[in-house]
C-alpha positions as CSV (number, residue, x, y, z in Angstrom):
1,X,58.7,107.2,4.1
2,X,60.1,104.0,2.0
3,X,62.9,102.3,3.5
4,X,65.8,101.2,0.6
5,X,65.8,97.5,-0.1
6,X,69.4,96.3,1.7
7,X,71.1,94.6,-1.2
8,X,74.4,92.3,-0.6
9,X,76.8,92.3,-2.9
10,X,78.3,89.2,-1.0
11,X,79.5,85.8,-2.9
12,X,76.5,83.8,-1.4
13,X,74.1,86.8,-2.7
14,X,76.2,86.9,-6.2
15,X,75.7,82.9,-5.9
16,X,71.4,83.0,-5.6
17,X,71.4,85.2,-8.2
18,X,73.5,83.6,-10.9
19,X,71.4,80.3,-10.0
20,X,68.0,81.8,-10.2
21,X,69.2,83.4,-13.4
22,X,70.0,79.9,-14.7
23,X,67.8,77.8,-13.3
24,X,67.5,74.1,-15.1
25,X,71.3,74.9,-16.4
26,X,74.3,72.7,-15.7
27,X,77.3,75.0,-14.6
28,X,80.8,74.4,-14.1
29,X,83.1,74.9,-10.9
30,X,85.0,77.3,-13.0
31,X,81.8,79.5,-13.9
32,X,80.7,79.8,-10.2
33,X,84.5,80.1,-9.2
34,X,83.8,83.7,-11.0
35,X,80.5,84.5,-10.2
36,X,81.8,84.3,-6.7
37,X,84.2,86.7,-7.4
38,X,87.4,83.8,-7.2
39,X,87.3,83.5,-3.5
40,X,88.7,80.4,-2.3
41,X,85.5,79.3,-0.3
42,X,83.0,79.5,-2.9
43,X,81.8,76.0,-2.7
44,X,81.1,76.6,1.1
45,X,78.8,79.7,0.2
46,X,77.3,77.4,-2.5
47,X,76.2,74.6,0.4
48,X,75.1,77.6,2.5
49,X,72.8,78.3,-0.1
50,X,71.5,74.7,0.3
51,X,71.8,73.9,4.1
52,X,70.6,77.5,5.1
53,X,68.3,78.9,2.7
54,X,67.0,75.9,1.5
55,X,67.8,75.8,-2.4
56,X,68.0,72.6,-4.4
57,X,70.6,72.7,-6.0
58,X,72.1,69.3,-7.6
59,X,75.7,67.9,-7.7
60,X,77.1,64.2,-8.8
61,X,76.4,63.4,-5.4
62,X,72.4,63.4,-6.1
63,X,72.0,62.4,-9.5
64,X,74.4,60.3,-11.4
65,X,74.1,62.4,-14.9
66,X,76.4,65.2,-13.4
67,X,79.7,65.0,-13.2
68,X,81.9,66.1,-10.0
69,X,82.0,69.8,-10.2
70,X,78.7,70.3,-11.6
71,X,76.2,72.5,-10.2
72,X,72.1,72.5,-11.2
73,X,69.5,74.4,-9.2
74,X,66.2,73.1,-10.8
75,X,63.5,75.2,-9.0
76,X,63.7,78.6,-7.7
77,X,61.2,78.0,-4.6
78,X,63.8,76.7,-1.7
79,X,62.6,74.2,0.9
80,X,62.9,74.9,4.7
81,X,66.5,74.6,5.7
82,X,68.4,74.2,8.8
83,X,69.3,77.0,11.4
84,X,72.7,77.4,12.3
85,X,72.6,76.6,16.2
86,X,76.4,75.9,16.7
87,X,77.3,78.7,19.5
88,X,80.8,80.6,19.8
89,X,81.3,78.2,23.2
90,X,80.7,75.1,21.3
91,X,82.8,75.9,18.6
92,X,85.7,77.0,21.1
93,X,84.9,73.5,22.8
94,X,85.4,71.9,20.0
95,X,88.0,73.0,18.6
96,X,90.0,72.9,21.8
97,X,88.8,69.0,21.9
98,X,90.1,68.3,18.6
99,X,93.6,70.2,19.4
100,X,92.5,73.0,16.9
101,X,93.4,70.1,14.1
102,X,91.1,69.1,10.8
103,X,90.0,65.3,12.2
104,X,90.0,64.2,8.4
105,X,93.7,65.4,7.0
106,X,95.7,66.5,10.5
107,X,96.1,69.7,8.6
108,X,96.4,72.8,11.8
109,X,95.0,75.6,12.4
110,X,96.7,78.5,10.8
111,X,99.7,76.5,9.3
112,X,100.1,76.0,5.5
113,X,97.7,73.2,4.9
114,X,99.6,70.1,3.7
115,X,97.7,69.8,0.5
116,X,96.5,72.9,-0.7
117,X,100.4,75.1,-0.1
118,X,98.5,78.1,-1.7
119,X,96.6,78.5,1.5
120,X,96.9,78.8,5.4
121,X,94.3,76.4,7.2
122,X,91.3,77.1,8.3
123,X,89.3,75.2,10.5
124,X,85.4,74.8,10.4
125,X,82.9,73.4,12.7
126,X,81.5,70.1,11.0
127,X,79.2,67.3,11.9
128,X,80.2,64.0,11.9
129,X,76.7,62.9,10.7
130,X,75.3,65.3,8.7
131,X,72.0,67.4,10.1
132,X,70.5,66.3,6.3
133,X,70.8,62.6,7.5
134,X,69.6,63.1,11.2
135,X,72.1,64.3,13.0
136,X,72.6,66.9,15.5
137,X,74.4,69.9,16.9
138,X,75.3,68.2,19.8
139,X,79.3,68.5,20.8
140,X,79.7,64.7,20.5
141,X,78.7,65.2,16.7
142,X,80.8,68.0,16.3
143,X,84.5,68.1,14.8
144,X,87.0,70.5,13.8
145,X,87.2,70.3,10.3
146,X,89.3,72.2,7.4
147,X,88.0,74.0,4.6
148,X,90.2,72.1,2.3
149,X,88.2,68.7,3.1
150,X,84.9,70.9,4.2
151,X,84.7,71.5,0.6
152,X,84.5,67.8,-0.3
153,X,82.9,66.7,2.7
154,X,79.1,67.7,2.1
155,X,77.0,65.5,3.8
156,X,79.3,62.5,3.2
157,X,79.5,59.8,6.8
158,X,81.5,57.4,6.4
159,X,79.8,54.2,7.8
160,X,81.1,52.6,11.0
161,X,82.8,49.4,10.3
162,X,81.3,46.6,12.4
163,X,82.7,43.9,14.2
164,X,83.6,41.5,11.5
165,X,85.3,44.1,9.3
166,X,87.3,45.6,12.3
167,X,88.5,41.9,13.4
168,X,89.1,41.6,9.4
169,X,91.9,45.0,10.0
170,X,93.4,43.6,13.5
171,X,94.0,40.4,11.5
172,X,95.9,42.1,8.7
173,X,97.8,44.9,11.1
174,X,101.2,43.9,11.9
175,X,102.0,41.8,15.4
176,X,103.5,45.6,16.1
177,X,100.1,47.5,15.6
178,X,98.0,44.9,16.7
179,X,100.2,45.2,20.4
180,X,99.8,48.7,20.2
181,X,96.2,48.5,19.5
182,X,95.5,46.3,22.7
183,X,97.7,48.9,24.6
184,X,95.3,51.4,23.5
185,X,92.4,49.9,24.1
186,X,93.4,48.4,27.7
187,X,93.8,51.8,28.7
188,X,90.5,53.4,26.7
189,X,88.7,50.7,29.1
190,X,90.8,50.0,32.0
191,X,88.7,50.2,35.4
Protein backbone atom coordinates (compact mmCIF):
# COMPACT_ATOMS: atom_id res chain seq x y z
CA UNK A 1 0.00 0.00 0.00
CA UNK A 2 1.26 3.74 -1.03
CA UNK A 3 0.96 6.13 1.71
CA UNK A 4 -0.40 9.87 0.27
CA UNK A 5 2.25 12.48 0.09
CA UNK A 6 1.08 15.03 3.30
CA UNK A 7 0.92 18.32 1.49
CA UNK A 8 0.63 21.75 3.54
CA UNK A 9 -1.29 24.27 2.36
CA UNK A 10 0.41 26.61 5.05
CA UNK A 11 2.01 30.23 4.25
CA UNK A 12 5.62 28.95 4.74
CA UNK A 13 4.74 25.89 2.23
CA UNK A 14 2.76 28.52 -0.24
CA UNK A 15 6.13 30.61 0.40
CA UNK A 16 8.88 27.54 -0.87
CA UNK A 17 6.75 27.12 -3.63
CA UNK A 18 6.25 30.60 -5.09
CA UNK A 19 10.20 30.93 -4.60
CA UNK A 20 11.25 27.67 -6.23
CA UNK A 21 8.80 28.71 -8.93
CA UNK A 22 10.70 31.94 -9.38
CA UNK A 23 14.00 31.28 -8.65
CA UNK A 24 16.63 34.10 -9.91
CA UNK A 25 13.46 36.68 -9.75
CA UNK A 26 13.36 39.85 -7.70
CA UNK A 27 9.85 40.00 -5.88
CA UNK A 28 8.18 42.52 -4.02
CA UNK A 29 6.78 42.53 -0.33
CA UNK A 30 3.45 43.13 -1.89
CA UNK A 31 3.63 39.86 -4.17
CA UNK A 32 4.74 37.56 -1.21
CA UNK A 33 2.18 39.56 1.01
CA UNK A 34 -0.38 37.46 -1.37
CA UNK A 35 1.22 34.46 -1.90
CA UNK A 36 1.09 34.11 1.76
CA UNK A 37 -2.39 34.55 1.68
CA UNK A 38 -2.20 38.47 3.50
CA UNK A 39 -1.33 37.26 6.86
CA UNK A 40 0.32 39.69 8.91
CA UNK A 41 3.48 37.49 9.68
CA UNK A 42 4.49 36.62 6.37
CA UNK A 43 7.96 37.97 6.60
CA UNK A 44 8.51 35.68 9.74
CA UNK A 45 7.55 32.51 7.65
CA UNK A 46 9.85 33.97 4.87
CA UNK A 47 13.06 33.93 7.51
CA UNK A 48 11.73 30.53 8.66
CA UNK A 49 12.33 29.43 5.33
CA UNK A 50 15.94 30.75 5.69
CA UNK A 51 16.91 30.00 9.39
CA UNK A 52 15.10 26.59 9.34
CA UNK A 53 15.20 25.04 6.11
CA UNK A 54 18.12 26.47 4.94
CA UNK A 55 17.08 28.48 1.67
CA UNK A 56 19.05 31.44 0.37
CA UNK A 57 17.12 33.78 -0.22
CA UNK A 58 18.51 37.55 -0.62
CA UNK A 59 17.22 40.88 0.77
CA UNK A 60 19.02 44.54 0.84
CA UNK A 61 20.59 43.38 3.75
CA UNK A 62 22.94 40.95 1.62
CA UNK A 63 23.53 42.54 -1.52
CA UNK A 64 23.34 46.20 -2.06
CA UNK A 65 21.37 46.03 -5.67
CA UNK A 66 17.98 45.15 -3.76
CA UNK A 67 16.13 47.44 -2.32
CA UNK A 68 14.31 47.08 1.30
CA UNK A 69 11.41 44.84 0.62
CA UNK A 70 12.92 42.84 -2.00
CA UNK A 71 13.10 39.20 -1.98
CA UNK A 72 15.51 36.82 -4.35
CA UNK A 73 16.08 33.12 -3.77
CA UNK A 74 18.96 32.29 -6.32
CA UNK A 75 19.33 28.42 -5.92
CA UNK A 76 16.83 25.96 -5.14
CA UNK A 77 19.28 23.51 -3.10
CA UNK A 78 19.08 25.00 0.71
CA UNK A 79 22.01 24.84 2.96
CA UNK A 80 21.94 23.21 6.49
CA UNK A 81 20.02 25.49 8.77
CA UNK A 82 19.53 25.79 12.37
CA UNK A 83 17.28 23.72 14.67
CA UNK A 84 14.92 25.37 16.79
CA UNK A 85 16.13 24.47 20.41
CA UNK A 86 14.32 27.21 22.33
CA UNK A 87 12.06 25.03 24.89
CA UNK A 88 8.46 26.08 26.25
CA UNK A 89 10.40 26.68 29.83
CA UNK A 90 12.88 29.02 28.32
CA UNK A 91 10.55 30.85 26.52
CA UNK A 92 8.28 31.22 29.69
CA UNK A 93 11.69 32.27 31.49
CA UNK A 94 12.08 34.69 29.30
CA UNK A 95 9.45 36.21 28.80
CA UNK A 96 8.69 36.52 32.51
CA UNK A 97 12.40 38.11 32.68
CA UNK A 98 11.64 40.65 30.30
CA UNK A 99 8.11 41.49 32.02
CA UNK A 100 6.37 39.91 28.92
CA UNK A 101 7.52 43.35 27.12
CA UNK A 102 9.23 43.71 23.38
CA UNK A 103 13.09 44.84 24.79
CA UNK A 104 13.31 46.99 21.44
CA UNK A 105 9.87 49.18 21.38
CA UNK A 106 8.26 48.59 25.20
CA UNK A 107 5.27 47.51 23.17
CA UNK A 108 3.25 44.61 25.78
CA UNK A 109 2.16 41.59 25.42
CA UNK A 110 -1.40 41.47 24.23
CA UNK A 111 -2.01 45.27 24.22
CA UNK A 112 -2.48 47.30 20.89
CA UNK A 113 1.13 47.69 19.88
CA UNK A 114 2.07 51.40 19.88
CA UNK A 115 3.04 51.57 16.28
CA UNK A 116 1.23 49.13 14.36
CA UNK A 117 -2.76 50.14 16.05
CA UNK A 118 -4.08 47.61 13.44
CA UNK A 119 -2.68 44.86 15.64
CA UNK A 120 -2.54 43.42 19.29
CA UNK A 121 1.20 42.53 20.31
CA UNK A 122 2.73 39.60 20.09
CA UNK A 123 5.72 38.66 21.62
CA UNK A 124 8.53 36.39 20.14
CA UNK A 125 11.49 34.68 21.42
CA UNK A 126 14.67 36.47 19.86
CA UNK A 127 18.40 36.40 20.15
CA UNK A 128 20.20 39.20 21.04
CA UNK A 129 23.16 37.98 18.74
CA UNK A 130 21.93 36.26 16.03
CA UNK A 131 22.62 32.13 15.78
CA UNK A 132 23.83 33.17 11.96
CA UNK A 133 26.64 35.38 13.61
CA UNK A 134 27.54 32.79 16.51
CA UNK A 135 25.33 33.10 18.98
CA UNK A 136 23.43 30.84 21.09
CA UNK A 137 20.21 29.66 22.58
CA UNK A 138 21.32 30.34 25.89
CA UNK A 139 18.68 32.39 28.23
CA UNK A 140 21.30 35.21 28.64
CA UNK A 141 20.98 35.62 24.73
CA UNK A 142 17.46 35.37 24.68
CA UNK A 143 14.82 38.34 24.74
CA UNK A 144 11.30 38.92 24.42
CA UNK A 145 10.81 40.48 21.33
CA UNK A 146 7.57 41.74 19.19
CA UNK A 147 6.66 40.78 15.86
CA UNK A 148 6.33 44.37 14.85
CA UNK A 149 10.27 44.81 15.31
CA UNK A 150 10.90 40.80 14.74
CA UNK A 151 10.09 41.60 11.31
CA UNK A 152 12.85 44.14 10.87
CA UNK A 153 15.11 42.65 13.24
CA UNK A 154 16.63 39.68 11.14
CA UNK A 155 19.93 39.07 12.12
CA UNK A 156 20.64 42.72 12.89
CA UNK A 157 23.15 43.31 16.59
CA UNK A 158 23.61 46.31 17.33
CA UNK A 159 27.28 46.72 18.38
CA UNK A 160 28.14 47.40 22.02
CA UNK A 161 29.39 50.85 22.47
CA UNK A 162 32.74 50.88 24.23
CA UNK A 163 34.19 52.85 26.72
CA UNK A 164 35.08 56.01 24.92
CA UNK A 165 31.73 56.32 23.20
CA UNK A 166 29.76 55.61 26.51
CA UNK A 167 31.88 58.35 28.43
CA UNK A 168 31.16 60.37 25.07
CA UNK A 169 26.86 59.96 26.16
CA UNK A 170 27.57 60.56 30.10
CA UNK A 171 29.27 63.70 28.96
CA UNK A 172 26.34 64.94 26.92
CA UNK A 173 23.38 63.57 29.42
CA UNK A 174 22.12 66.16 31.56
CA UNK A 175 23.67 66.79 35.31
CA UNK A 176 19.98 65.20 36.02
CA UNK A 177 20.63 61.79 34.00
CA UNK A 178 24.07 61.65 34.68
CA UNK A 179 23.04 61.55 38.77
CA UNK A 180 20.61 59.18 38.01
CA UNK A 181 22.91 57.08 36.08
CA UNK A 182 25.56 56.85 39.00
CA UNK A 183 22.37 56.01 41.21
CA UNK A 184 21.87 53.18 39.01
CA UNK A 185 24.99 51.97 38.65
CA UNK A 186 25.95 52.26 42.55
CA UNK A 187 23.26 49.97 43.13
CA UNK A 188 23.85 47.47 39.84
CA UNK A 189 27.43 47.10 41.76
CA UNK A 190 27.04 47.91 45.27
CA UNK A 191 28.79 45.05 47.62
Amino acid sequence: MVKPIKVSNGARAKLRVHFLANLARVMGADELRGVAGGISEWARRVRELRTEEGYQIQTHNDRADLKPGQYLLESAKPQPAFARAISKETRALVLDRNGFTCQMCGAVAGETHPYDPSRKTRLHIGHVIDKSLGGSDEIANLRAICSVCNEGASNVTLPRPNLNKLMVQVRRATALDQRALLNWLKNKFER
